[in-house]
N, C-alpha and C positions, 0 to 999 in steps of 0.2 A: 128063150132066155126069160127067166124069172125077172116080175116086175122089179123095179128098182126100188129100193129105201129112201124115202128124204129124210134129212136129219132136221128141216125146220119147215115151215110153213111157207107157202106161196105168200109175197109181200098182199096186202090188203088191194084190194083193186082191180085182184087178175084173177082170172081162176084157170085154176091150173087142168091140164087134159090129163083126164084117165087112160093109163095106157093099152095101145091093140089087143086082145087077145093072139095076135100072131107073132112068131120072133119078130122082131124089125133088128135089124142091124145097126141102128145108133137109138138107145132107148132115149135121149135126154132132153127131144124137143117136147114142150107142151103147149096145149092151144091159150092163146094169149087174145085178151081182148084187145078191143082198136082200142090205139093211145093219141094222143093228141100229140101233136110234134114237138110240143114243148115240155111234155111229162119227159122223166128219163126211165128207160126200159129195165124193167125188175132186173133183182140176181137171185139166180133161185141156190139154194146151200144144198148140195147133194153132201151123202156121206161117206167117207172116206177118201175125198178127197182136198184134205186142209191146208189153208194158205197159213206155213207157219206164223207169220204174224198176228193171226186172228186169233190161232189155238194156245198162242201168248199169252193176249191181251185177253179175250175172253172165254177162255176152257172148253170154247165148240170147234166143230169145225164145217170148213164151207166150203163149192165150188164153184166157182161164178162163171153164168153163161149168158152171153148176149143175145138178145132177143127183138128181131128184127120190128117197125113200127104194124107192120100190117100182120104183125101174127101170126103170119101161117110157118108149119114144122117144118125145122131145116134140119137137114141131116148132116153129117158131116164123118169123115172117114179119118182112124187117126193118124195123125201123122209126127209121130213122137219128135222128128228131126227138126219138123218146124215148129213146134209148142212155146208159143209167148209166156214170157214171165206173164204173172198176175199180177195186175192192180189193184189190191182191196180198199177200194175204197165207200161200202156200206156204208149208210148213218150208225150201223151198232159198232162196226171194227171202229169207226175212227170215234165214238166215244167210248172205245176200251182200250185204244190207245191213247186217248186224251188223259183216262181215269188211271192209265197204268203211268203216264209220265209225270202226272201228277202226284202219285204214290211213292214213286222215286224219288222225287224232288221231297216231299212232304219228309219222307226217311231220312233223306241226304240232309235236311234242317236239323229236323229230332238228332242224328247222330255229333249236325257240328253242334247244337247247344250242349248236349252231353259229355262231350269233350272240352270245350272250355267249362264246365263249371265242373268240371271233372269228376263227373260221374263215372266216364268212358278214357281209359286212359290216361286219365289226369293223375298228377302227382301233390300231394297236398302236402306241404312242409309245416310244423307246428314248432317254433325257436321257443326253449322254453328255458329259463335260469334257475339252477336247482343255490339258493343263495346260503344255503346250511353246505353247501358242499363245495361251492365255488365257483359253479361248471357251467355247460351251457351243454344243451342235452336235446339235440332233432329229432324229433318224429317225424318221419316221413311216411305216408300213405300212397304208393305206387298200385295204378289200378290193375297193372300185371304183374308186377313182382312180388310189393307187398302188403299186405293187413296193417292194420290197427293193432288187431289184437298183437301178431309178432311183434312190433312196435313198440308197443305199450308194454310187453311182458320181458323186452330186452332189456327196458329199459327198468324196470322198478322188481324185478325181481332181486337184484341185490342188496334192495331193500328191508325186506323181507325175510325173517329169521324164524325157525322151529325155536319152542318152549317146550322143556321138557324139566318136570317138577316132582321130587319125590315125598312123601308125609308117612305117619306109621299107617297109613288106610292103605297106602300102595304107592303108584307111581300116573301122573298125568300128561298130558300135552297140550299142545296150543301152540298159536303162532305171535306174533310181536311182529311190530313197524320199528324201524330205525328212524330216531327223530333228529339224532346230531351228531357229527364228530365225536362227541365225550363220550359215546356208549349211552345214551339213555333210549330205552324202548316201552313203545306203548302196548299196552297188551289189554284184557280185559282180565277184573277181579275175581269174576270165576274159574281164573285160570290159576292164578297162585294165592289165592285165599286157602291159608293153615299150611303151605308146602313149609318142610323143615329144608330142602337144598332145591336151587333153580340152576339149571344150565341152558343154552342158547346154542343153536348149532349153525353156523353162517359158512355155505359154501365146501362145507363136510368138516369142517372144524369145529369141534366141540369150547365152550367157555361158560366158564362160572358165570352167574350173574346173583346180582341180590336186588331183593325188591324195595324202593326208592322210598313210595308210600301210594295208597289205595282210595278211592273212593265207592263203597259198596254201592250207593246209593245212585250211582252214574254207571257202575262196572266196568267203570276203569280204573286202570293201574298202570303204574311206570316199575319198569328194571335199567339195572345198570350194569354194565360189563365192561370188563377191560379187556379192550379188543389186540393190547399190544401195538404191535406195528402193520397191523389187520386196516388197509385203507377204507374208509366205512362209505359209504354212498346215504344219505340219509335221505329219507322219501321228502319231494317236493310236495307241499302241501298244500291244498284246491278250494274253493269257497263250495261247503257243500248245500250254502243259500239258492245256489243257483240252477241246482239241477230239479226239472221236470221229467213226471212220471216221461217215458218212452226213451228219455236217456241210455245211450251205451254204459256200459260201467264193467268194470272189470272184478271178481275177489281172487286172492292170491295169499297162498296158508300153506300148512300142510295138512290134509284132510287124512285120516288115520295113518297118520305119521308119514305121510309121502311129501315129502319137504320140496316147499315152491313149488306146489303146482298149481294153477288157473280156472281159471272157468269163469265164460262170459253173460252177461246177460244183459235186460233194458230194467229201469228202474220203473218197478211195477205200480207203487203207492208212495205216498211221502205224509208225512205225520201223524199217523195211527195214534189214535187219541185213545190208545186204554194202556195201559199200565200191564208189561208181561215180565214173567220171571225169568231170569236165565239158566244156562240148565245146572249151576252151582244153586239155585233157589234164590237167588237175588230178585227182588222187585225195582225195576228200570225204572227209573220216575226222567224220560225223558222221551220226545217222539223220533218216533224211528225211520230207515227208509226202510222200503221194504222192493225187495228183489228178486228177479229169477233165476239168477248163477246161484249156481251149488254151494250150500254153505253147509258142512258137514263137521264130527267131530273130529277138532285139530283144527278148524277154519277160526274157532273164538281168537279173534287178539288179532288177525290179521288184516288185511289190506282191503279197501272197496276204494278203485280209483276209477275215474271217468277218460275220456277215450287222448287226453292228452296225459295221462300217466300221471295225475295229481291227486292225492288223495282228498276222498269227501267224505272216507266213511270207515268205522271199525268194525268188523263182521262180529258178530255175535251170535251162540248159539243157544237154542231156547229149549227149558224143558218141554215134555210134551208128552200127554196119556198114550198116545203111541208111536212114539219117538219116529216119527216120518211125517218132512214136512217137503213132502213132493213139488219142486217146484217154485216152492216159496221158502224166503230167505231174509234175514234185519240183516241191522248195520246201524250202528252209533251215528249219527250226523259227524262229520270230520269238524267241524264250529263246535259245535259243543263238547266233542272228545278232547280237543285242542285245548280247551279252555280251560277242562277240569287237567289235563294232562301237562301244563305250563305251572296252574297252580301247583300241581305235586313238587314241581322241578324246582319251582321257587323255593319250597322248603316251607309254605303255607299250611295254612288248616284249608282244604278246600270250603269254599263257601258257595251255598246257591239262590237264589232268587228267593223272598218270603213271604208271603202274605198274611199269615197267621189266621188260622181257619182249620175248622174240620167242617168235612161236609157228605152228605150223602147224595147217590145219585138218584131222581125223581125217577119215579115207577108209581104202578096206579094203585100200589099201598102205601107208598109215602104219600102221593095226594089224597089220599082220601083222608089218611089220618090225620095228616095237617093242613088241612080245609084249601086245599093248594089252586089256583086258576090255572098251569099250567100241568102239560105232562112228561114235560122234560126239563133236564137244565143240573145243576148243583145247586142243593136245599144246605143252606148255609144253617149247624148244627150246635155249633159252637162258635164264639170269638174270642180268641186271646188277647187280652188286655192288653192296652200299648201296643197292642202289635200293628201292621200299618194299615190294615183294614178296618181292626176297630179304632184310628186316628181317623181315616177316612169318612167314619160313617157306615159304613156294614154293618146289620143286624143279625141277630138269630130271627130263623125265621126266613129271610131272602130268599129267594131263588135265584140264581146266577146263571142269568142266559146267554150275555156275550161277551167276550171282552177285545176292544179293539174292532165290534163289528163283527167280530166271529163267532159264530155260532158255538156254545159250550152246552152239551146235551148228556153230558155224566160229569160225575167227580174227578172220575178220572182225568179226563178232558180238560177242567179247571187248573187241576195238578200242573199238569203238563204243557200249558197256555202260559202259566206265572213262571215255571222250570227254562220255557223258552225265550223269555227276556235276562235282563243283568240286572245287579242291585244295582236299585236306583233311577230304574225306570218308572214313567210313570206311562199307569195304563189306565183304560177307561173300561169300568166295569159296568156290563146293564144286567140293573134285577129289577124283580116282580116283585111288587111290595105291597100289600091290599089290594090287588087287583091291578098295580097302577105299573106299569114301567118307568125305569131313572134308570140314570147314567148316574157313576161317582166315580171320581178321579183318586187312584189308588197308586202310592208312591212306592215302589216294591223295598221291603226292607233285604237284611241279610240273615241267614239261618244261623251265624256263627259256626259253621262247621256242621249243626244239627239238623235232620232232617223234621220239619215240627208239622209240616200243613198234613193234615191227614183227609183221607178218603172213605168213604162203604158206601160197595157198589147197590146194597137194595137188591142183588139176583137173585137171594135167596126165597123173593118172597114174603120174609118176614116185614119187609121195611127197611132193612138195612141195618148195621151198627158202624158206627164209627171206628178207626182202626189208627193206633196210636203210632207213632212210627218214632 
């Protein structure tokens, strides 16, 4: 009979007998040194034959054999009828069953915390009051039956209408937000800027609409429809002050005219401080979010709502040298679309935040030309008289580094810092003036309707020029 295999090692202290060159008829005794009578006698792990417990807890397998104090080879004859259970009782099995009871128990924990805070089967209800419509409107999140997103898209797609616009250049689309019983919808200016007829299509039913009034400079715009005896569901509306990049968020449009369809993502960026055009050529003078759901043509005008189905945000879409913008996606702040989109309603001149200024953005041709200590900021170019900058204190010449503490590192950025307060706020501005930093307390006026603060970014290299707006 071929020597035997051992699958582990003789414990430390013994050593183990080489065995006969001739058959023996029980191979499994080895020479065992003298133990003292209070040691306890090895177990030696032959292979293949494992005490399932062991090969449980720790992925080997063992056979354990008693081995008498005076060491000498016993033999033994089998006898299958009489075979004891085994006792595994090793120092390694019972720390792998210690480390395996442990493990279960450790899991059994992790699973109950995950279940209450329902990670794991939990059901999360969100009561929400839609107070334009009436209602009361549950989101529920079941961690086996349902999503968020189905949730969220049950609930605010009937919100949610196709814009289709015709002019002598052709015919266009887009989407619109339902804002109230009356039929007024919000849309974006690039959507029905020049259309001679707009229609609105809700739930396969085609309707007139006419456009309310427009704000180019925001890109947004309101319509109104008469919906008839058409029960309207008007989007419940979100603080989009409060969402941070990693947010859920939802858009919801119709992207090349496939009316009310979705797509999710997390909110990638939140106030992009440059100034970009839409793809009607509008120049956006406000900060943007910016996201990973698909925002496609037919998405402008429609919906960016957060995972309780409240709007934070208008989808917008942006020209572009290669009209693919993979992955990445804006959206109007819901606060500031609201804002300008209420003034329309009112039947106002929209108005927005003013400072009276043009300014260029610092580049290392604008400082050098104007003797500048810094190499960033808004290089203040002009001041409009009376206006509440030059009340302030503001010179030509300044450099405008922060306002409120925030860092302002182009014109852009300055634009769009003053765009994101209300007439009438006052904000604290810090420039670089001879070398020196100050703060000046700058009380924001009103534009009258007119967009006046102007910008030039300096990319060009030349320096920059100022750009009248």
């Amino acid at each position: 009979m071929a020597a035997p295999q051992y699958a582990a090692q003789p414990q430390q202290g013994y050593q183990a007998a080489q065995p006969s060159p001739a058959p023996q008829p029980q191979p499994y005794g080895y020479q065992q040194r003298p133990v003292q009578p209070t040691q306890q006698p090895p177990r030696q792990q032959v292979a293949g034959q494992a005490a399932p417990q062991a090969a449980a807890a720790t992925g080997t397998t063992s056979q354990q054999q008693s081995v008498p104090a005076s060491g000498a080879p016993q033999q033994r004859t089998a006898k299958p009828k009489q075979k004891k259970p085994h006792k595994p009782m090793a120092g390694g099995l019972r720390a792998g069953l210690i480390g395996a009871v442990c493990g279960v128990v450790g899991a059994g924990l992790l699973v109950l915390v995950l279940t209450l805070t329902g990670v794991i089967g939990g059901t999360k209800v969100i009561n929400t009051t839609n107070s334009a419509a009436g209602r009361t409107v549950n989101i529920t999140s079941d961690g086996e039956d349902t999503s968020v997103a189905k949730a969220v898209a049950a609930k605010d797609l009937p919100s949610v209408v196709s814009v289709y616009v015709t002019n002598k250049k052709g015919a266009g689309l887009g989407s619109g937000v339902i804002l109230d019983t009356s039929g007024n919808i919000v849309t974006n200016y690039h959507v029905v800027n020049g259309a001679d007829d707009v229609s609105i299509n809700l739930d396969g039913k085609s309707f007139d609409a006419t456009v309310v009034g427009t704000d180019s400079s925001s890109d947004i715009a309101v319509i109104h429809a008469d919906f008839g005896d058409t029960t309207l569901t008007p989007m419940e509306i979100g603080d989009s002050d409060q969402l941070v990049v990693g947010d859920w968020v939802m858009s919801i449009g119709s992207p090349f005219g496939l009316d009310q369809s979705v797509s999710s993502g997390v909110v990638s960026s939140l106030a992009r401080n440059t100034l970009l055009n839409s793809s009607g050529g509008q120049t956006i003078y406000t900060n943007l979010i910016q996201v990973d759901a698909a925002i496609n043509p037919g998405n402008s005008g429609g919906a960016l709502v957060n995972d309780e189905g409240k709007l934070v945000g208008i989808c917008t879409l942006f020209s572009s040298d290669t009209e693919s913008f993979a992955g990445i996606g804006f959206a109007i702040p819901g606060n500031y679309a609201m804002n300008i989109a209420n003034q329309i309603i009112s039947g106002k001149a929209v108005e927005h935040a003013y400072i009276g200024l043009s300014m260029q953005t610092v580049n290392s041709r604008v400082a050098k030309r104007n003797h500048l200590s810094v190499n960033q900021g808004a290089y203040v170019s002009s001041v409009t008289s009376d206006g509440p900058a030059a009340k302030a204190g503001v010179k030509v010449g300044d450099v405008i580094t922060a306002v409120n503490g925030e860092e302002i590192s182009s014109a852009d950025g300055m634009i769009l810092a003053v765009r994101s307060h209300n007439i009438g706020d006052t904000i604290t501005v810090t420039v670089m003036r001879d070398g020196q930093s100050q703060d000046i307390a700058v009380t924001l006026g009103s534009d009258n309707g007119k967009t006046s603060d102007s910008s030039g970014s300096g990319s060009s290299g030349r320096g920059g020029s100022d750009s009248s707006r």
